[in-house]
C-alpha positions in Angstrom: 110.5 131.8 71.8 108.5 132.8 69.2 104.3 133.5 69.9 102.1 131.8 66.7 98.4 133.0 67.2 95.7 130.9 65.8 92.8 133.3 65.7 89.9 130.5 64.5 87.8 129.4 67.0 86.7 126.5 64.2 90.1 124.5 65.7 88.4 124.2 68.6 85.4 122.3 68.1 85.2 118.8 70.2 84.8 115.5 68.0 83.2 112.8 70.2 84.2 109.8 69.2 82.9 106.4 70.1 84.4 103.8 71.7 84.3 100.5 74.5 86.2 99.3 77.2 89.7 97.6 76.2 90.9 94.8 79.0 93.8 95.1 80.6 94.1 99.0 81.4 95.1 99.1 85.2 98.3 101.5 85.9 100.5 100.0 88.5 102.5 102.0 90.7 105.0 103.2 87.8 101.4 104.0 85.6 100.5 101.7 82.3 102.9 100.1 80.7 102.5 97.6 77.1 103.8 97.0 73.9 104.4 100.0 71.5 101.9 98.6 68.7 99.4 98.1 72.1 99.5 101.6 72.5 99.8 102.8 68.9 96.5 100.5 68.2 93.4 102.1 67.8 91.5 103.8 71.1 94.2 102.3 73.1 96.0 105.6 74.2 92.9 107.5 74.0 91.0 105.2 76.0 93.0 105.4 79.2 93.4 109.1 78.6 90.0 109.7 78.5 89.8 107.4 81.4 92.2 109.7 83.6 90.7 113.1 82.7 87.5 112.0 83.8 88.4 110.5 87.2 90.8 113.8 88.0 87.3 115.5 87.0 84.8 113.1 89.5 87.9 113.7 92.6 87.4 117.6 91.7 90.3 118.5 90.7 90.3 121.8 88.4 90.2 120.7 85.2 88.7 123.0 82.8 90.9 126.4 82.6 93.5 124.7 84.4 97.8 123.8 83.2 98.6 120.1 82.5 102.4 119.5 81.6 102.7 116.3 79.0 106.2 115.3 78.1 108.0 112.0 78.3 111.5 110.3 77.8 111.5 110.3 74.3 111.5 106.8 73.4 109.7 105.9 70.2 105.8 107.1 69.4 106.2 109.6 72.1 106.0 112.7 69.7 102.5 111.6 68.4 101.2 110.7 71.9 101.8 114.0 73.0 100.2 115.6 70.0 97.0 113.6 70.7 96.9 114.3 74.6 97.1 117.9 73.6 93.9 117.4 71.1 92.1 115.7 74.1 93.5 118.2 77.2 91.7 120.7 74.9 88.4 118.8 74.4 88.5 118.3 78.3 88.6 122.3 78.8 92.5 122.4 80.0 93.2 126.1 79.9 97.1 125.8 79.0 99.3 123.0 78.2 103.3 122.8 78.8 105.5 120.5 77.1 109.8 120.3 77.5 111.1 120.8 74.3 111.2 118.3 71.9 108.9 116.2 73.9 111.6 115.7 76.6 110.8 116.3 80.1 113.0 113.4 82.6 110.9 111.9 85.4 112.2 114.1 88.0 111.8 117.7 86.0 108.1 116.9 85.0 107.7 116.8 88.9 110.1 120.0 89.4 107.7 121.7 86.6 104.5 121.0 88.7 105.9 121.7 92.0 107.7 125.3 90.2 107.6 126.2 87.3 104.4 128.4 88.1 106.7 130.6 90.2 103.8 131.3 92.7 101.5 133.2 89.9 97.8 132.4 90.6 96.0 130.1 89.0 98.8 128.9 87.2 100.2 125.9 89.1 99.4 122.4 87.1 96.8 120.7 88.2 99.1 117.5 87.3 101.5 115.9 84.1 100.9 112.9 81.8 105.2 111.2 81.7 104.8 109.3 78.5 107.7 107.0 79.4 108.6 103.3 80.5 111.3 103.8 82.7 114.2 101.5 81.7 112.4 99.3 79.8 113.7 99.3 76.1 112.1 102.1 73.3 111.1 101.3 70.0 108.1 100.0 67.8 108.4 96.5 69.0 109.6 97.5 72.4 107.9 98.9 75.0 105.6 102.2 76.0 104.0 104.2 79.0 102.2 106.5 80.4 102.1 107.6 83.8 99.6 110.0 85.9 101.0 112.5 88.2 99.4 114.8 90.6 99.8 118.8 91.7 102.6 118.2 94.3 104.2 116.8 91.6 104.2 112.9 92.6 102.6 109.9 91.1 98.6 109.3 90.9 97.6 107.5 94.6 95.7 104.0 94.0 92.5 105.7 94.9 93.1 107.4 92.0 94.9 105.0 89.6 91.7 102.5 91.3 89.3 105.0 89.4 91.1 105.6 86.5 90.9 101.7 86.3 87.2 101.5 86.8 86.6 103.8 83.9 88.7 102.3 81.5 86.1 99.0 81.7 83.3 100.9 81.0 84.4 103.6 79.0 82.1 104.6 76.0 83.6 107.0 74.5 86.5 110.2 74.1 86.7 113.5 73.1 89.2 115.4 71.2 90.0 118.5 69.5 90.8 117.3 65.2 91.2 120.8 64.4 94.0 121.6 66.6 97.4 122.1 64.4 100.2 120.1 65.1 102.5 121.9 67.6 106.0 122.4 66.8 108.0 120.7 70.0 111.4 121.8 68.3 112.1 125.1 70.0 110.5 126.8 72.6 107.6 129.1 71.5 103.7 129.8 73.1 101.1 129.1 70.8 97.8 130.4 71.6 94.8 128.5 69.9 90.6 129.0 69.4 90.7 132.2 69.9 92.4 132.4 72.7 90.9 129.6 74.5 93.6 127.2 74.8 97.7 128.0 75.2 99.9 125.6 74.6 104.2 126.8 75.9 107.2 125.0 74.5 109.9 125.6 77.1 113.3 124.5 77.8 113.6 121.2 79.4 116.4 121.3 81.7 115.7 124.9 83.3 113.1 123.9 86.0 114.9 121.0 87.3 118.0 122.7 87.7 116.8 126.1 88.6 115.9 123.4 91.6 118.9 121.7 91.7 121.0 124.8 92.4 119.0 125.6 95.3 119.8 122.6 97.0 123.8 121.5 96.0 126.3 124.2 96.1 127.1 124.0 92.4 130.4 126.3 93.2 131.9 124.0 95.0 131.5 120.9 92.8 133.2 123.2 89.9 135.7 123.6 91.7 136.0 119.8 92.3 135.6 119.2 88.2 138.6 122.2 88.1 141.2 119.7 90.2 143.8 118.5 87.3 143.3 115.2 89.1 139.6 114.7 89.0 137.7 113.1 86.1 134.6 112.2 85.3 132.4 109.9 82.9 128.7 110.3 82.1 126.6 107.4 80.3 123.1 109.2 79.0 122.5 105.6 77.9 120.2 107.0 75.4 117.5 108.9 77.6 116.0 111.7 78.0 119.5 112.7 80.6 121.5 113.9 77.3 120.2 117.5 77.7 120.8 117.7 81.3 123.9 116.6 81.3 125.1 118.4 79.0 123.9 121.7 80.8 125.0 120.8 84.0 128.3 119.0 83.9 129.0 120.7 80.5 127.9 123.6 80.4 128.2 124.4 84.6 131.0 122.3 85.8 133.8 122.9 82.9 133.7 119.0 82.3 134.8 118.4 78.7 132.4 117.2 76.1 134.5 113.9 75.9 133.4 113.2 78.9 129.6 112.2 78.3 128.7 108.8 76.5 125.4 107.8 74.8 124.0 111.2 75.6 121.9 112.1 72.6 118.7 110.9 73.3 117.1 108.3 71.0 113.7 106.3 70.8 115.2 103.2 70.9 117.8 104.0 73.4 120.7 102.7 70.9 118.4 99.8 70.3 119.7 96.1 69.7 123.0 97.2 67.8 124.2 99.6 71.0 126.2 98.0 73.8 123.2 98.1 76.3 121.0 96.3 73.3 118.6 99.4 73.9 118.2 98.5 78.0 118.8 102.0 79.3 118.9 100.5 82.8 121.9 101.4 84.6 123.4 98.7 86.5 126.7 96.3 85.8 124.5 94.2 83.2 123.3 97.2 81.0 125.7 99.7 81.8 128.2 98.0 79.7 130.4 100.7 78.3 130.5 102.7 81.5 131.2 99.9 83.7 134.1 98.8 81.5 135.3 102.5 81.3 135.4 102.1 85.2 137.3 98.8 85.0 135.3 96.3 86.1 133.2 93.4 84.7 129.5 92.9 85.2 130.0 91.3 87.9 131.7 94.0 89.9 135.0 92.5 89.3 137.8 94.3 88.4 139.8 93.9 84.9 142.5 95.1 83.0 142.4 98.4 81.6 144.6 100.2 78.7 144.2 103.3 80.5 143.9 104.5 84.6 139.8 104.9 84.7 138.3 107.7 86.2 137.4 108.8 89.4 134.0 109.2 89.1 131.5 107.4 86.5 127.4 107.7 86.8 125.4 106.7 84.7 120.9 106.9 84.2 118.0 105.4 83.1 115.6 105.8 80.0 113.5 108.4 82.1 116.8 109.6 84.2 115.1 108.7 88.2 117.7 106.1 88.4 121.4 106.2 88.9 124.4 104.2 89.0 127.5 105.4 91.3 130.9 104.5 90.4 134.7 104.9 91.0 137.8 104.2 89.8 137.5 100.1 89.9 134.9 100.6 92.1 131.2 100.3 92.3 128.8 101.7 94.9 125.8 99.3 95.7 122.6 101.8 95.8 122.1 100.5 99.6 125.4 102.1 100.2 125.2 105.1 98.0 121.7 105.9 100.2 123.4 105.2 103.3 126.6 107.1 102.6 125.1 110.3 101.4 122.5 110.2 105.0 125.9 110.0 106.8 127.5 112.9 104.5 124.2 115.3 104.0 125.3 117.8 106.0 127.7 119.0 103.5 124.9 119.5 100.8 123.6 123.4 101.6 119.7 122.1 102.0 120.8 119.3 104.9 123.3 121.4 106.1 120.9 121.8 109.2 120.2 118.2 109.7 117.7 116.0 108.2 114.2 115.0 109.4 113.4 111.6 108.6 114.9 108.9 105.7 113.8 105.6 104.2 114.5 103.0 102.0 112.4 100.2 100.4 111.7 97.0 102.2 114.3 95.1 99.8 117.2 97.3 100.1 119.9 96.5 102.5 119.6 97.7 106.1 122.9 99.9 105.8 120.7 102.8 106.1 119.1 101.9 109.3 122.2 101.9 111.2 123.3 105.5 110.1 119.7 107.0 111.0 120.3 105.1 114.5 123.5 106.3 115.4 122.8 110.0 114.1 119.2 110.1 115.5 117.3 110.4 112.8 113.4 108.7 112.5 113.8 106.3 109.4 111.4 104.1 107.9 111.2 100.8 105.4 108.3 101.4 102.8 107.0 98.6 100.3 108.5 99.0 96.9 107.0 102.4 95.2 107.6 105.8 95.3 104.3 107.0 96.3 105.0 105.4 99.9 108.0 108.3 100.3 106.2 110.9 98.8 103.8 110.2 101.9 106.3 110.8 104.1 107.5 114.2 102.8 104.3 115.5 102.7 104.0 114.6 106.4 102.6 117.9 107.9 102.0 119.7 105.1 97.9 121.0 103.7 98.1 117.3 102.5 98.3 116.1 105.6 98.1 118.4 108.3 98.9 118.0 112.4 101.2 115.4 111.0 105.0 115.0 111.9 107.3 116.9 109.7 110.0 114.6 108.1 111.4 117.4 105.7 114.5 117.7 104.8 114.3 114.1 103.8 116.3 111.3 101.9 115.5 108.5 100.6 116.0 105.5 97.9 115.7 102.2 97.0 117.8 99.2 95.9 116.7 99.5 92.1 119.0 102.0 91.4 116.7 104.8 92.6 117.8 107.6 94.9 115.7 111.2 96.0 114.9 114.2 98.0 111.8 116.0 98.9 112.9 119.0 96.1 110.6 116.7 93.7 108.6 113.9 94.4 110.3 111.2 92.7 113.4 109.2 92.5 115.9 111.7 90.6 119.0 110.5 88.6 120.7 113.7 88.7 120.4 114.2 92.5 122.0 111.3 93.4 125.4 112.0 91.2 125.0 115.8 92.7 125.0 114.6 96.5 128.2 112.0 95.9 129.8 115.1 93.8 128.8 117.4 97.0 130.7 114.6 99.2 133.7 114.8 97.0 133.8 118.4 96.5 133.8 118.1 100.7 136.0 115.4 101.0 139.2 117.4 99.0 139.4 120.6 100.2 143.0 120.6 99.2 143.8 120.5 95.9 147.7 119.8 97.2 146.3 116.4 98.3 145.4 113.2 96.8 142.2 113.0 95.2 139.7 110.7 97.8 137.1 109.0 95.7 134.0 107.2 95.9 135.7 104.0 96.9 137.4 105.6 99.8 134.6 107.2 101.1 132.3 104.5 100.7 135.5 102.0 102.4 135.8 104.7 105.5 131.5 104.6 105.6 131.9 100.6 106.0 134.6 100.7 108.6 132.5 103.6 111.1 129.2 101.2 110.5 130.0 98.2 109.1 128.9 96.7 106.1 125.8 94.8 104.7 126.9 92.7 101.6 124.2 92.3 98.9 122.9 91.4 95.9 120.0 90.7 93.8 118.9 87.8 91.5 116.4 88.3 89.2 114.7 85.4 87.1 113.2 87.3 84.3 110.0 86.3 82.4 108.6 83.0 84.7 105.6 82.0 84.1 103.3 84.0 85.9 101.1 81.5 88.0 103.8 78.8 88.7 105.6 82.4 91.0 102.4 82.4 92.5 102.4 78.9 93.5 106.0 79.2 94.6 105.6 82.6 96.9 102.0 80.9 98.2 103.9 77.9 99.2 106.6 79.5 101.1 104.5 82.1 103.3 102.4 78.8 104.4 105.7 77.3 105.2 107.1 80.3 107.1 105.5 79.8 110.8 106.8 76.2 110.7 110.8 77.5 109.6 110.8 79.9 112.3 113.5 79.0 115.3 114.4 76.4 113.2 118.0 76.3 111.4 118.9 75.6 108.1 122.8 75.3 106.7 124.3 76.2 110.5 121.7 79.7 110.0 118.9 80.4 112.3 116.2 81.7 111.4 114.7 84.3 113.7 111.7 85.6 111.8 109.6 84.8 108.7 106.9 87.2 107.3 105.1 88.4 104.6 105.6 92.1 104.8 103.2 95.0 105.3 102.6 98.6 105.5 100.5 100.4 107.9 101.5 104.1 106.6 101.8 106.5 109.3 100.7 109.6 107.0 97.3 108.5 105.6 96.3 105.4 107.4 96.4 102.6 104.8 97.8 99.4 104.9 99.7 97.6 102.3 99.7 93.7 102.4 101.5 91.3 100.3 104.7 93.3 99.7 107.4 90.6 100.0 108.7 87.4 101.7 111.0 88.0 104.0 113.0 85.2 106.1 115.6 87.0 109.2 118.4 85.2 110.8 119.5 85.6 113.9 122.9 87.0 112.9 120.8 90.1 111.1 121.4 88.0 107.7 118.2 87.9 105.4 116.8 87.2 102.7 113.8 88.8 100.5 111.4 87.6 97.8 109.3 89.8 95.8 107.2 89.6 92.6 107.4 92.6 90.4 105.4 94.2 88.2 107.3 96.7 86.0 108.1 93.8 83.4 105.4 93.7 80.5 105.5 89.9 79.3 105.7 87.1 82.3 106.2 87.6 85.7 110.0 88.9 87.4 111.1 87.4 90.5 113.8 89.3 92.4 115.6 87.5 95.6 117.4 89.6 98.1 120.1 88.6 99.5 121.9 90.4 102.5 124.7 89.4 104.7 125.6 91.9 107.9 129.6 92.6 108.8 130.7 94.6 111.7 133.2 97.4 111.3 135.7 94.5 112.6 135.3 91.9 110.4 136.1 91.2 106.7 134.9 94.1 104.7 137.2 93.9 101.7 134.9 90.7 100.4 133.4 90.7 97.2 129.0 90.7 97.9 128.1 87.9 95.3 130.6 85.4 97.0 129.1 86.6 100.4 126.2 86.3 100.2 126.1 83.0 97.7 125.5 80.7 100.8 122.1 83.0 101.6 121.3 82.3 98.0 121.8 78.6 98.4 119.1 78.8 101.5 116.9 80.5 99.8 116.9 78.2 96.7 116.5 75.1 98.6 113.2 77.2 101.2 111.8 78.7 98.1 112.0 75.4 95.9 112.7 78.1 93.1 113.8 76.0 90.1 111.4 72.7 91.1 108.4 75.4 90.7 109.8 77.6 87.8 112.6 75.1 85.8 115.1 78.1 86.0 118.6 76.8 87.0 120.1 80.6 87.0 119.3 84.3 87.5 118.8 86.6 84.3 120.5 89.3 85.9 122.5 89.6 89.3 122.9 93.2 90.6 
């Protein structure tokens, strides 16, 4: 890329500008998240910008002269946000700011960039990344924005810092930012040095860190050689992200898959918006996924239909940002619980497991099929409220972060939601997850004389070695907020009452509200879900989420354990229906909120 020197120091003079506090600025575990015209109104951004530069400052965290990446998922107003962050990174005495090109970094390669891209040269390693993205909620000017802290190993902000940032967003007075500065051309790549050479900002190709990173980990010659099988085929749904560049450089451009073969992979800031079959929701599961999952011939329910032509053997698909993932195969679709379980059963064929792993976890809410591989192969597991930050503990287990601690690494985890990871990065990562089931299959057909084994078989052969745990998920979207409260108040009083006690011919063996005491730094984390076990290993789960922006969500877990001998050809939703009906009539679900049915069911 081209250099562009800016030799006048004059761009670099700091415009202070007034402000006062604006309500309502307190990042959750996935950072801040609002309406597009919230964020585009005025001081909003710059507010909780300000806000975060000045806590990293007060922790001590090498500010001024230091590298700060800012790129996001390209949904809509993320061009100008960037271009503002810059103005401010500068004001704040950043040394050097990165940026993907065009914007474009997914989730997963802004943590590769931090954790990498400085190849080891002093002084160069960022200090941390602003992700201007809202994960799989939809893009566009009255949709939805974000932004989203994350620190030098390259994993999001902790709560003492998010905590901070919070307090100084409600007692802010004003920000600082750099006018002068020139817009910088995100096109291409290119290094533009600025004031004189005070401030450097590099344009650099999005993909290359993450799968520079990638390639250490997966043997990409052997999943080529997969793609090369005249039997094998393959669909991709982008869905509109920021994954179109990736894919395209990996399965494209590395594998030999044909250009055909990738759907809704041009990124766009409104993720195909209302007219595309996902209506803009770049979330990939049966609901969203529409085009894929017909492609794969089934229904959004899982079902299969009728198709014109044999589908493929393998389908994925990702999310706005690309951390999530969607496993599919030919009439066939992997549950996330079981995609995280099967690929802890199969790591050893993946070159960076190959010696064994250390430790795994899953979420609280997803099923318990991953506990019964880490017992039978020996490995420590662990079940971690919902948020990433609780595994990124655990894979810095024993490092400078947390010294004299146990070492977990190599290390898998995931969660229910769709999202599956590694400790390459420090965050759930789309690509990964399609990588590892394309390492099982490369593994699984050695033969090219032989029928082609897909994910269905493997996943079938995984349920009849450890049985299988039937699930699903309702979600009742936008309830009103304090009537959820009320309903998840009501029902941890009731719990010590319901246990021992039997309801529909189930037993109920224990009731709690679930918490965390982390074994890496000591904190505990209350208030992280209902959860109601059955004697038979049955259970059910009821959270409150947070990652919606109007009303509350309320997601019901619903599990149902079969042995290796039993039934395991079932379909989950009629399964685990009767676990639904308990939960309904415990929870008093439609007396508190009026809803008769689930939004979505996953």
């Amino acid at each position: 890329g081209e250099s562009k020197v800016d030799s006048s120091a004059q761009s670099m003079e700091v415009t202070t500008v007034p402000t006062s506090p604006i309500a309502g600025q307190k990042p959750g575990t996935s950072g801040l998240r609002q309406k597009t015209k919230t964020f585009m109104s005025e001081h909003y951004l710059e507010n909780f910008v300000q806000s975060t530069l000045d806590a990293l400052v007060a922790e001590g965290v090498p500010v001024k002269g230091g590298t700060l990446v800012i790129s996001g998922d390209g949904r809509y107003h993320n061009k100008t946000a960037i271009q503002i962050i810059i103005k401010m990174a500068a004001a704040a005495g950043v040394g050097r700011v990165w940026c993907g090109d065009h914007g474009l970094l997914s989730t997963p390669a802004m943590s590769a960039v931090i954790r990498t891209r400085s190849r080891g040269l002093a002084g160069m390693a960022p200090f941390g990344g602003f992700i201007l993205s809202a994960s799989h909620n939809p893009g566009g000017i009255d949709e939805d924005f974000g932004i989203k802290y994350n620190c030098e190993n390259g994993g999001p902000a902790p709560e003492k810092v998010t905590n901070l940032i919070y307090t100084n967003t409600t007692t802010i007075k004003e920000y600082k930012l750099c006018c002068g500065l020139p817009e910088i051309d995100l096109s291409a790549p290119g290094s533009y040095t600025l004031g004189g050479g005070a401030f450097r900002v590099d344009v650099f190709d999005c993909v290359e860190d993450h799968k520079g990173l990638l390639e250490q980990v997966f043997d990409f010659g052997a999943i080529k050689a997969l793609f090369a099988r005249e039997d094998f085929s393959f669909v991709y749904d982008g869905m509109h992200g920021v994954q179109g560049p990736y894919a395209k450089k990996i399965f494209v451009d590395e594998f030999g898959a044909p250009a055909s073969s990738l759907m809704n992979c041009e990124p766009k800031e409104d993720f195909g918006g209302p007219a595309s079959a996902s209506h803009g929701h770049a979330d990939p599961n049966l609901t969203h996924a529409v085009e894929l999952v017909a492609r794969m011939g089934l229904n959004k329910e899982g079902r299969e239909i009728e198709t014109t032509s044999e589908p493929p053997v393998f389908g994925a698909a990702a999310d706005g940002d690309a951390d999530r993932n969607m496993i599919m195969g030919s009439r066939f679709f992997c549950s996330p619980s079981d995609s995280l379980a099967v690929i802890v059963a199969n790591a050893s064929c993946i070159p960076y497991f190959a010696a064994g792993l250390k430790g795994c976890a899953r979420s609280m809410p997803t099923s318990c099929a991953l506990d019964r591989v880490a017992e039978k192969l020996g490995i420590p597991y662990f079940e971690v409220p919902t948020g990433w930050k609780f595994f990124g503990n655990l894979m810095d287990s024993g490092t400078d972060a947390f010294p004299g601690k146990p070492v977990y690494t190599p290390f898998i985890c995931g969660e229910e939601s769709f999202g599956t990871g590694g400790d390459h990065v420090r965050e759930k990562d789309g690509m990964f997850a399609v990588l590892a089931w394309l390492q099982i299959l490369a593994a699984e057909n050695p033969d090219p004389a032989k029928p082609i084994v897909g994910v269905g078989d493997v996943t079938k052969k995984h349920w009849e070695k450890y049985g299988r745990n039937y699930y699903a998920r309702y979600d009742y979207e936008g309830v009103d907020k304090p009537a959820a409260e009320k309903m998840m108040a009501a029902m941890v009083e009731a719990q010590p009452a319901l246990i021992g006690t039997t309801v529909d011919g189930m037993k109920i063996a224990k009731a709690d509200m679930f918490e965390y005491h982390d074994p890496v730094d000591g904190s505990v984390s209350k208030n992280q879900g209902v959860r109601f076990i059955f004697e038979s290993g049955s259970r059910f789960v009821f959270r409150l989420s947070g990652t919606g922006v109007a009303g509350a969500t309320i997601r019901m877990y619903l599990e149902e354990y079969a042995a290796p001998d039993a039934d395991l050809t079932k379909h989950a939703f009629d399964v685990v229906k009767p676990i639904a009906d308990i939960a309904l009539k415990i929870s008093k679900l439609t007396e508190y909120t009026g809803r008769t049915e689930p939004s979505v069911v996953t």
